[in-house]
N, C-alpha and C positions, 0 to 999 in steps of 0.2 A: 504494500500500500504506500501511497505518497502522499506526503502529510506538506502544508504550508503552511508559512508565518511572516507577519511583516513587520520589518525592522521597528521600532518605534521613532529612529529618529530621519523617517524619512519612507518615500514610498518603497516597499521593497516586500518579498516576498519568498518564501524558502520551500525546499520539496525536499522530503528523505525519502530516502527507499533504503529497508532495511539500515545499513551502515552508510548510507551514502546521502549527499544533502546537494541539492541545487537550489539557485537563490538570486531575485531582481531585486535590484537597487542603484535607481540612476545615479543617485547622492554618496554612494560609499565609495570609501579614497579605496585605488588597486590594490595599494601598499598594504593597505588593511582590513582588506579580505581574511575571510577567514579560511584557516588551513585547510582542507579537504571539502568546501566548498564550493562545487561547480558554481560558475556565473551564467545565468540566462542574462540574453542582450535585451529581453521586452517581456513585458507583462504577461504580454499575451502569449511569446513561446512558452512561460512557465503557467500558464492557466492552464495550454492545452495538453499538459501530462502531468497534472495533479490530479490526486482525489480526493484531498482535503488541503481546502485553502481557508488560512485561519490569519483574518484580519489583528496588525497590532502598529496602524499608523495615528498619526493626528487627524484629526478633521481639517482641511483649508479649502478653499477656493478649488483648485488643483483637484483636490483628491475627493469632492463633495460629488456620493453618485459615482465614483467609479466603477462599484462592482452595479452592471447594469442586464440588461438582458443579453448585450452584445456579448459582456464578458463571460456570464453563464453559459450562452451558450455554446462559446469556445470552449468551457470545461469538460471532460470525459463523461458520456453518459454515466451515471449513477456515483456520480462523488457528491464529496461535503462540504457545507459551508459553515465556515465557525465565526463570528464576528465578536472581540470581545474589548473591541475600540472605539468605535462611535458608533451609533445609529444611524446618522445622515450617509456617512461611507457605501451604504447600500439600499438600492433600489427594493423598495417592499412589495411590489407590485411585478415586479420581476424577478424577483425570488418567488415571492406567490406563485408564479407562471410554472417558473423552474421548478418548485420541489412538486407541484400540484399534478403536470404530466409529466415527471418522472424523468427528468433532466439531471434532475439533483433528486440523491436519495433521498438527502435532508440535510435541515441546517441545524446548529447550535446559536444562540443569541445569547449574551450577555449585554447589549444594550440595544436601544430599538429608536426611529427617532422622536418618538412621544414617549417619555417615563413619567410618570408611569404610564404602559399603554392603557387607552380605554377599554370598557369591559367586552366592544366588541369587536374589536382589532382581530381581523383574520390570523395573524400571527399568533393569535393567543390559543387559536383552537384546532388548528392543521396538526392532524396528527405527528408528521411527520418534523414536525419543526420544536425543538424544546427552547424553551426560555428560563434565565438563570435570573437574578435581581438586580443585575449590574456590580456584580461581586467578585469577578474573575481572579482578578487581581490577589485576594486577600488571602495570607497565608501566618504561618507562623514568622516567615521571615518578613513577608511585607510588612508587616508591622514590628516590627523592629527598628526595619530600614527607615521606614515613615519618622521614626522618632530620633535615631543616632543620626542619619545622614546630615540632617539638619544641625542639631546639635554640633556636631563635626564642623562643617561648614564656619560656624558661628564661632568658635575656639580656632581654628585656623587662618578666619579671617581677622582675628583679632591678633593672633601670634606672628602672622606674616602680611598680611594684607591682602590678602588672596583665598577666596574659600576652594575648596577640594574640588568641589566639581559644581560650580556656578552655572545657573542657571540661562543666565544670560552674560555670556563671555562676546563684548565688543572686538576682541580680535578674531575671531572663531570666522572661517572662510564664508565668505557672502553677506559677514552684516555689518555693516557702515555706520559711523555716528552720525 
């Protein structure tokens, strides 16, 4: 089976098979690629030999609506769609289409783009589609991290003038003062 994921910091998208991983990302430096990471050139070469594509980008302009019926239906008959990044990132009405004639086996949802959906949002009642709370995320470590990372941040920025890992770094490639 070939599973997908998408980078967080940026559009991008990953396939394993067994021990093997292939993966879009126009925004990732080559340098730093990851090891054993095949690179697809386009979204669309890695839609069309996934069977689980499992959204993990931001919401913007760009990326509002990308997964749409075009994209689905470049996917492998009877794969997965996992979304557990924004709601707006994916067409509802074309997922509808997709999991409904069997394009897509099924999806997983962790966000949707009305939270909470209303009581009769098709999403809510298609067998084939499950929905989580918008919780994906939370684990023993996440919550950890939620709390030292910061903390971190705040003691480094005061020890050096520089936090660890800044949120918004004005030298960081493409953003300008």
């Amino acid at each position: 089976m070939r599973a997908s994921s998408r980078w967080p910091s940026s559009v991008a998208a990953a396939t394993m098979v067994s021990s093997s991983a292939a993966a879009y990302d126009p925004h990732a430096d080559h340098a730093h690629w990851p090891a054993g990471v095949e690179r697809c050139e386009t979204l669309d070469a890695l839609a069309a030999t996934t069977d689980v594509l499992s959204l993990h980008l931001p919401l913007t302009p760009a990326t509002h609506g990308l997964v749409d019926a075009g994209l689905l239906n470049r996917m492998p008959r009877g794969s997965f769609l996992v979304n557990v990044a924004r709601g707006e990132l994916v067409d509802p009405e074309a997922l509808l289409e997709a999991v409904t004639s069997g394009r897509l086996a099924g999806a997983a949802l962790d966000v949707l783009p009305v939270e909470p959906p209303p009581a009769d949002d098709p999403l809510r009642r298609h067998p084939r589609i499950r929905l989580s709370p918008h919780c994906a995320y939370l684990s023993d470590a996440s919550r950890r991290a939620y709390v030292c990372e910061p903390a971190e941040n705040v003691i480094a920025w005061h020890r050096t003038g520089r936090p660890l890992n800044p949120v918004v770094d004005p030298t960081a490639r493409g953003v300008h003062p």
